[in-house]
N, C-alpha and C positions, 0 to 999 in steps of 0.2 A: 135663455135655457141653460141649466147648468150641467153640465155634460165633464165626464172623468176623461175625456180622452178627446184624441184630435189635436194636442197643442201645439204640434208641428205644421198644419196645414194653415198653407196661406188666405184660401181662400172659404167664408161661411159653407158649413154644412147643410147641406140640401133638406128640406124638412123631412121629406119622404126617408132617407138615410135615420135622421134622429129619429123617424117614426118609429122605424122597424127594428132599434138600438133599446128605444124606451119600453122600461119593464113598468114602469109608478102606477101603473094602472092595474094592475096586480100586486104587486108588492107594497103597495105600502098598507095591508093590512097588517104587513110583519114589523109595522115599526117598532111594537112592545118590545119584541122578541130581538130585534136588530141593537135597540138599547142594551136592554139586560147583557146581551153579547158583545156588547161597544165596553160596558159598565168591568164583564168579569175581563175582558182581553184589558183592558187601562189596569185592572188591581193586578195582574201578572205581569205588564211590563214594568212598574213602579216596583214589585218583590224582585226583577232580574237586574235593577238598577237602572235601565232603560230609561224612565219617565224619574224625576224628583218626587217626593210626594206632596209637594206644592204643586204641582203642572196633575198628577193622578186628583186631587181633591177637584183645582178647577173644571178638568174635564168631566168627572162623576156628577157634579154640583150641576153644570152645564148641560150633562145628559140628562139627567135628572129635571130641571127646569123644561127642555124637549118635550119627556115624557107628559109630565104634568098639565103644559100647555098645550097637547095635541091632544091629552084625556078631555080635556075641561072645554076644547072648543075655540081656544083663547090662537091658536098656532096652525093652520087647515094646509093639508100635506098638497101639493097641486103641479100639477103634468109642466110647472115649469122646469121638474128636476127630472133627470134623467131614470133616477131609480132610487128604494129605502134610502138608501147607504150615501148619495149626494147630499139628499132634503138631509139626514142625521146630520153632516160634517158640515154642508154651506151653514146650516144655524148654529152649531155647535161656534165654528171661527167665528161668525157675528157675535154672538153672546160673548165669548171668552177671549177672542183674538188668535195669535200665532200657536199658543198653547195647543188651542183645537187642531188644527194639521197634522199633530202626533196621534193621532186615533188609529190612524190605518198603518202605522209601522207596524211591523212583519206581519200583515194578515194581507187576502190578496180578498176580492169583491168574489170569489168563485169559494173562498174560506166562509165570507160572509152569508153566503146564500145559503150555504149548506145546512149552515148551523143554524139560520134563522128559518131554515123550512124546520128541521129538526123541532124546535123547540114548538115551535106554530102545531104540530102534530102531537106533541106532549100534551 
């Protein structure tokens, strides 16, 4: 299970805890919208100098491949991820490697929900 937090504790997380922690079963209808918003936060940190625009192409390209393969079938979003925004990042680092990790500098998972309900209601 891929889970954003807990990395301090010694001992596994009780399923019941990750139960009641996990949103994926709700949330990953907003994966479009969690992209598009992974997509424009990467082109503003690359314009603030933040990201190279080598490290903004990869992750775009990488988002982008996400997108395409969870449109198409090819990528199936599944309760092994804690919520959107894990399943976006754990495959974004598999696809692209260390690159991917910079996705979430200066947004927090409470910045991400907001704006991916936001736009899901657009």
């Amino acid at each position: 299970m891929a889970q954003l937090w807990g990395g301090r504790f010694t001992k596994e997380t009780d399923q019941l805890v990750y139960n009641f922690n996990a949103s994926i079963s709700f949330d990953q209808r907003f994966y479009e919208q969690d992209i598009r918003g992974s997509i424009a936060h990467v082109t503003m940190l690359a314009a603030q100098g933040i990201l190279t625009e080598e490290e903004k192409t990869q992750i775009i390209e990488g988002l982008n491949g996400i997108l395409t393969d969870v449109k198409s079938g090819k990528l199936a979003i599944t309760e092994e991820y804690e919520d959107i925004h894990s399943f976006v990042e754990a495959n974004l680092i598999e696809r692209i490697g260390d690159a991917g990790k910079k996705l979430h500098t200066g947004r927090s998972r409470n910045d991400q929900v907001a704006l991916d309900m936001k736009l899901y209601q657009r």
